[in-house]
Backbone as ProteinMPNN parsed JSONL, in Angstrom:
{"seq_chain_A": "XXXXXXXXXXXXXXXXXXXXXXXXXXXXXXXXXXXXXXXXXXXXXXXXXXXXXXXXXXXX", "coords_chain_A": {"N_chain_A": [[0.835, -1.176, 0.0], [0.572, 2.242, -0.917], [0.961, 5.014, 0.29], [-0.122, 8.682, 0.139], [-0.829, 10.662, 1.587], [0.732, 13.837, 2.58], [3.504, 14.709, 4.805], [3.741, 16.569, 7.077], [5.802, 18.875, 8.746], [6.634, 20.912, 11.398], [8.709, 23.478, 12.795], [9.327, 24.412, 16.249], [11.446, 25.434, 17.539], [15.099, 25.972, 17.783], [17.653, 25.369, 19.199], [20.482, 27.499, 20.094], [23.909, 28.328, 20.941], [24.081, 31.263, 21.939], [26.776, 32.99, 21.252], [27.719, 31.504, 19.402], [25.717, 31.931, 17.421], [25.737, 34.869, 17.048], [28.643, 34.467, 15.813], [28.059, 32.967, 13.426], [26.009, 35.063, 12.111], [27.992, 37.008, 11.611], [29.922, 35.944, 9.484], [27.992, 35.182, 7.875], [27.626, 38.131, 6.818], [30.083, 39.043, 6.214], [30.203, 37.047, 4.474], [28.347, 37.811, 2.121], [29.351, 40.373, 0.909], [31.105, 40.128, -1.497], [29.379, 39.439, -2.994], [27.529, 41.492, -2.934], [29.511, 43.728, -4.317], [29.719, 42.496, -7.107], [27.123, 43.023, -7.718], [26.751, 45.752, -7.247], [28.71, 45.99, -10.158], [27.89, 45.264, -12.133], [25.111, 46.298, -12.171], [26.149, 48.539, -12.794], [27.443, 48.8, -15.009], [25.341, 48.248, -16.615], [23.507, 50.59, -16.334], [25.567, 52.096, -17.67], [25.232, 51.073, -19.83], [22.368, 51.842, -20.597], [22.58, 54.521, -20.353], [24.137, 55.596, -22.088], [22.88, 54.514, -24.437], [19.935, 55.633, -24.157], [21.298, 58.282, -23.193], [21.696, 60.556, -25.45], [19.157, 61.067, -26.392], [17.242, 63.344, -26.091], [18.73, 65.57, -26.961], [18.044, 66.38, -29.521]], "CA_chain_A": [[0.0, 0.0, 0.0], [1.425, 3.666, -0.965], [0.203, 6.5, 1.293], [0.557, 9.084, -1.005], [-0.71, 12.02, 2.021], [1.526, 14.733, 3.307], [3.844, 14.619, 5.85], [3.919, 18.43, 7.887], [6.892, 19.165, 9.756], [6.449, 21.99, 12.034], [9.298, 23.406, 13.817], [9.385, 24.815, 16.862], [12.569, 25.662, 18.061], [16.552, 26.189, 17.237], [18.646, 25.147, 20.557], [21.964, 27.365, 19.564], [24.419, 28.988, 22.175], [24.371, 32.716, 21.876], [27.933, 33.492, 20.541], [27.616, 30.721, 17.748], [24.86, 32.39, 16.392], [26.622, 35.693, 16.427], [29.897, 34.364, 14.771], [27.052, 32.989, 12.422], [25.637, 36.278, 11.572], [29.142, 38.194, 11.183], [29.946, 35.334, 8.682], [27.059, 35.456, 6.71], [27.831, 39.428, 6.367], [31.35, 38.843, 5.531], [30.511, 36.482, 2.896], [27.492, 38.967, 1.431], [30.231, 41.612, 0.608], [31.517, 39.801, -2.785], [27.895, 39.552, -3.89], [27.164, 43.112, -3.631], [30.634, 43.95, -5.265], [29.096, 41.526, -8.239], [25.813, 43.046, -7.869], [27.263, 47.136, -8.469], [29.391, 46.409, -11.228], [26.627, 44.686, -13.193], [24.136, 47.95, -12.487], [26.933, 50.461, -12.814], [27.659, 48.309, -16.848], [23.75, 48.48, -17.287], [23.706, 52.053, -16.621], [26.617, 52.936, -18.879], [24.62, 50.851, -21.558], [21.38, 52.426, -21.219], [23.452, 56.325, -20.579], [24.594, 55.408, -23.651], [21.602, 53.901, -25.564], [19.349, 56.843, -24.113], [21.263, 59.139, -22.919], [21.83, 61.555, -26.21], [17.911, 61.609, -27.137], [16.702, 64.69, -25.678], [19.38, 66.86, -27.972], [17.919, 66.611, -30.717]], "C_chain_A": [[0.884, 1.245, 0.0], [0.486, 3.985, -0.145], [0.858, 7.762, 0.76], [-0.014, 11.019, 0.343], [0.241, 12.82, 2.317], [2.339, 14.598, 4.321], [4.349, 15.975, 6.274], [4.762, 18.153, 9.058], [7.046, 20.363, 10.294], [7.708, 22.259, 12.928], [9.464, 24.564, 14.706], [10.262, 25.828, 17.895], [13.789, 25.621, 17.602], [17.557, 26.215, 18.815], [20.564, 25.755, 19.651], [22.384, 28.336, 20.657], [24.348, 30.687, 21.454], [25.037, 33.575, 21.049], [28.18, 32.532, 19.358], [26.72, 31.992, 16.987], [25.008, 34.282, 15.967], [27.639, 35.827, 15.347], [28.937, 33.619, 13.335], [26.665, 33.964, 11.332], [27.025, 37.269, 10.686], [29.584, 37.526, 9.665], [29.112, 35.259, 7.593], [27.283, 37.427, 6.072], [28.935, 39.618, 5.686], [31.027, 38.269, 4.164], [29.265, 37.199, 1.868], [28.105, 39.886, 0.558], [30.868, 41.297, -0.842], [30.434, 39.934, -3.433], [27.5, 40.911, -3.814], [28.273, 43.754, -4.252], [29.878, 43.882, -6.493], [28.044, 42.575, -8.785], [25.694, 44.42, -8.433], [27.836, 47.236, -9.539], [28.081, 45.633, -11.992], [25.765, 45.75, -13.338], [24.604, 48.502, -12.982], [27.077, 50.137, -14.821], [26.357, 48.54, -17.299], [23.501, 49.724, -17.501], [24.138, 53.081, -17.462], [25.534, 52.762, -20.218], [23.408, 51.847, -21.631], [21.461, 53.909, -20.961], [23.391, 56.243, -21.618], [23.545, 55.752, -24.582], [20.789, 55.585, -25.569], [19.771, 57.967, -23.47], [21.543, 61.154, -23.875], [19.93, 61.935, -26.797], [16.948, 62.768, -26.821], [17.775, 65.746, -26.757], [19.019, 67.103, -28.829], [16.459, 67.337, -31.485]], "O_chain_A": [[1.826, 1.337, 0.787], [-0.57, 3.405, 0.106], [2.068, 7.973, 0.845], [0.328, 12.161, 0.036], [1.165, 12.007, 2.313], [1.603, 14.152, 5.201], [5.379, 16.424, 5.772], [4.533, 17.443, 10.036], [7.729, 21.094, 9.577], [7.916, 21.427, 13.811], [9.713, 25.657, 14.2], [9.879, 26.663, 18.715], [13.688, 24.986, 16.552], [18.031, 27.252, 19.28], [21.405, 25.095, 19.041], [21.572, 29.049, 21.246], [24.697, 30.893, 20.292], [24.579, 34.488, 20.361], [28.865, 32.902, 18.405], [27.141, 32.782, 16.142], [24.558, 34.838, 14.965], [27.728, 36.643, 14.428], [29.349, 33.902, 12.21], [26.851, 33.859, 10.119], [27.02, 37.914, 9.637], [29.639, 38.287, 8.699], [29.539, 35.275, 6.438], [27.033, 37.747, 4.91], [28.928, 40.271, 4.642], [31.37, 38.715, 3.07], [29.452, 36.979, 0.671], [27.531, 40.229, -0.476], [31.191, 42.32, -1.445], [30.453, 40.558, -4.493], [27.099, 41.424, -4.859], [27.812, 44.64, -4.972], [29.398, 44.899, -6.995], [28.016, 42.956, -9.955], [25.058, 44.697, -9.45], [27.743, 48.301, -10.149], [27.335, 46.573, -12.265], [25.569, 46.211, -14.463], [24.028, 49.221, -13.798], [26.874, 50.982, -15.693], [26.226, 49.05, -18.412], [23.275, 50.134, -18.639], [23.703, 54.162, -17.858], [25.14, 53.535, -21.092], [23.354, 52.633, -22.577], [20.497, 54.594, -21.304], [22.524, 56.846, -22.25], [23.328, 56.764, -25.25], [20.884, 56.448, -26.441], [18.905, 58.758, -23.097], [21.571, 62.288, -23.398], [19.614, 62.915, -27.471], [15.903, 62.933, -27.451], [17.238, 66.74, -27.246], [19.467, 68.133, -29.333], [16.432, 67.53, -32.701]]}, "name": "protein", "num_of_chains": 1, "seq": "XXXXXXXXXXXXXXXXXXXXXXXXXXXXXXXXXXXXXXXXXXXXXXXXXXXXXXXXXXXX"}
């Protein structure tokens, strides 16, 4: 026989000491800092393009 219902896992709780979940946090911020690097030079190249694209059409 399959039993093809759901199984719901609810959780309640996170048992972590204090200063883990600090050096946690600082870590996750540290490693954030390459991805927004990534994340301005990709806008700042989009920007140029569409400066570019539209930025002479009002002169004319």
């Amino acid at each position: 026989m399959e039993n093809n219902s759901p199984n719901e896992v609810k959780i309640t709780d996170i048992k972590m000491p204090f200063w883990s979940m600090v050096m946690f946090m600082v870590k996750a911020a540290i490693a954030s800092i390459p991805a927004i690097i990534i994340l301005w030079i990709i806008f700042a190249v989009l920007a140029g393009i569409f400066g570019g694209i539209f930025g002479g059409m009002g002169r004319f």
